[in-house]
N, C-alpha and C positions, 0 to 999 in steps of 0.2 A: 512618557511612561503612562501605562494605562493602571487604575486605581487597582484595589481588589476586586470593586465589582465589575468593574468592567471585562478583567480577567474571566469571574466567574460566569460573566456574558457572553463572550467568546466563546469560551470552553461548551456552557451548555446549549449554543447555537451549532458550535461544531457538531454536537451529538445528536442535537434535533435533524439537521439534517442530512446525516448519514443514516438516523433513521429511516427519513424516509425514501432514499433511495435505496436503501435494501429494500423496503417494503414495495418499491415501484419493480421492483425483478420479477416478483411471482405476478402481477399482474396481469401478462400476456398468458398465464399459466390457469389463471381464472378466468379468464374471458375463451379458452379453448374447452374447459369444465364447464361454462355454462350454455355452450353450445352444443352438447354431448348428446342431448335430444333420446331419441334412440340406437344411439350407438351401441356396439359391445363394448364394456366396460375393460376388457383386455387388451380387443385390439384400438381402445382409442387411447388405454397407455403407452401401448409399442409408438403411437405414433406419436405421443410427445415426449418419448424417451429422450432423444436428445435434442427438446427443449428443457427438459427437465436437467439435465446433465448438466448444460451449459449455465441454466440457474442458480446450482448448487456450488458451478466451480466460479461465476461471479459473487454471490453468498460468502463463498471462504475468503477472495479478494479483497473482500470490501469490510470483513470483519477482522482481516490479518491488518490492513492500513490503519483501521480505526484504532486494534491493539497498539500497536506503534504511536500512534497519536496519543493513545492515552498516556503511553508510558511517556514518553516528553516531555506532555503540559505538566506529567504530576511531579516531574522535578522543577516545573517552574512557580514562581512567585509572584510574577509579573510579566507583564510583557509591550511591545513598544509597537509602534508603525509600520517598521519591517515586517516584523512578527505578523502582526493581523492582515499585512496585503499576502506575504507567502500563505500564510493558512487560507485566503480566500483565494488562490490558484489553488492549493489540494481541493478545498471544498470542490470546486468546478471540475477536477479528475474525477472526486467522488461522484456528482452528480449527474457527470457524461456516461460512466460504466455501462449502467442500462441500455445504452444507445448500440456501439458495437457490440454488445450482448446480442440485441434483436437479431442485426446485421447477419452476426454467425447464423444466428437460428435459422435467419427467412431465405439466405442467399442459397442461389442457385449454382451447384456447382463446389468448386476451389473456392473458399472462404475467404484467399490471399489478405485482398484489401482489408477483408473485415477483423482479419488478427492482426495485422501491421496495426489499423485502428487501436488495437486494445490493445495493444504493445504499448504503443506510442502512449495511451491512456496511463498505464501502467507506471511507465515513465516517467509522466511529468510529475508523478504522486510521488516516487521514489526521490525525486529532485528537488521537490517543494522540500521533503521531510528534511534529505540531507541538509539544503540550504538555512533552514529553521537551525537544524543544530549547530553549521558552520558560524552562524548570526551569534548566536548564545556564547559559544565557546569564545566569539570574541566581546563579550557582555555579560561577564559571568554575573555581574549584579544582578540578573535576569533569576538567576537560579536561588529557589529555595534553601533556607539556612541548612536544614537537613541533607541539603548534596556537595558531597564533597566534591564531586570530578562527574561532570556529565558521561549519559550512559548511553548505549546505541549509539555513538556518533560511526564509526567502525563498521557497525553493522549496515547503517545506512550506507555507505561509500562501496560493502561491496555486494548489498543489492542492486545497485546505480551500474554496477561494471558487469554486474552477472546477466541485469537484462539488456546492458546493449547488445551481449554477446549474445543474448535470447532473439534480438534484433535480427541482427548479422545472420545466423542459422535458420529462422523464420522468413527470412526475404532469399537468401539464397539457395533453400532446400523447401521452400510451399507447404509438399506434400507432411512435411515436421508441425508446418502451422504452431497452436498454443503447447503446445507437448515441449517446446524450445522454454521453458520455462520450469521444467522439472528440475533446470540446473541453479535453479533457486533454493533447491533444497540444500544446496552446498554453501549457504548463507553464515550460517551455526559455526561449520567447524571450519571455512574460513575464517570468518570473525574470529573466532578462538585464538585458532593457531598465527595470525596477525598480532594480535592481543597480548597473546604471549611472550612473543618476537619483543615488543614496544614495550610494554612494562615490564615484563621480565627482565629484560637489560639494564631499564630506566632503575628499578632495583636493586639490581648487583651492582649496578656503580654509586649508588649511594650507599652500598655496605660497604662497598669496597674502599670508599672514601671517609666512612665514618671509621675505616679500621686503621686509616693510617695515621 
């Protein structure tokens, strides 16, 4: 088991370095602005519109994963060996993003390989996070006094299913590319309605048992 500081090592290594891979996004964004010379200031936005696009929609990725991260550690207390090598595979999802990011921007053409990349990117992060919880859930000594029953684990399992199927429809229809990914929006009230199914029942049979 790792102490508190070490915890607080972790955690604030995790964040340092998400930081700066968000910040390594706009990058390619400034190095196009300090080339701008005499350009029209209009038409040299058209033309980094969709570098710009693809920054904002890495941007939202990479701050939706870190949300997720935070919410986690802040139910943990401690944490062990498992724990620190999975978070150091997310770290490396995080600090690849940037990579098929460019990919998209620079390729020529059908993007194919370059989304399959940030699928597969996508992926491993969703896998690390479940796997972290899957860890906990069997180590509850892991989890802070303040939690009763870990939270997100549900939610991770069925962003892990929604992007294979984000997968599956990206490799088999191309021209869908990262747009295969708006079925993550369906994250919430899967989760919910799973949720409700499992403890809802879980529940009634303990009413139903306290009543007999």
């Amino acid at each position: 088991m790792a102490s508190s500081r070490g915890f607080d090592r972790l955690v604030n290594f995790s964040d340092a370095v998400v930081a700066i891979a968000i910040t390594i996004l706009v990058l390619p964004l400034v190095d196009e602005a300090s080339n701008l010379g005499t350009q029209n200031i209009n038409a040299f936005l058209e033309s980094v519109a969709t570098q710009f696009y693809v920054f904002l929609f890495s941007f939202a990725v990479i701050a939706y994963y870190w949300f997720l991260h935070h919410s986690f550690f802040d139910q943990l207390k401690q944490v062990d060996m498992p724990i620190m090598m999975l978070n150091m595979f997310w770290l490396l999802g995080i600090v690849f993003i940037p990579f098929p990011t460019v990919l998209i921007v620079d390729s020529k053409g059908p993007a194919g390989w370059a989304n399959l990349i940030y699928l597969a990117t996508m992926m491993l992060l969703a896998l690390t996070q479940l796997f972290m919880k899957l860890h906990v859930r069997k180590h509850p000594e892991l989890l802070g006094s303040h939690v009763t029953r870990l939270k997100g684990l549900i939610g991770s399992e069925v962003v892990a299913v929604l992007l294979a199927i984000s997968i599956v429809i990206a490799v088999t229809f191309p021209s869908i590319g990262l747009y295969a990914l708006l079925l993550l929006w369906l994250t919430p009230f899967v989760a919910s309605f799973i949720s409700k199914r499992k403890y809802g029942k879980s529940s009634a049979h303990k009413t139903s048992s306290n009543n007999r």
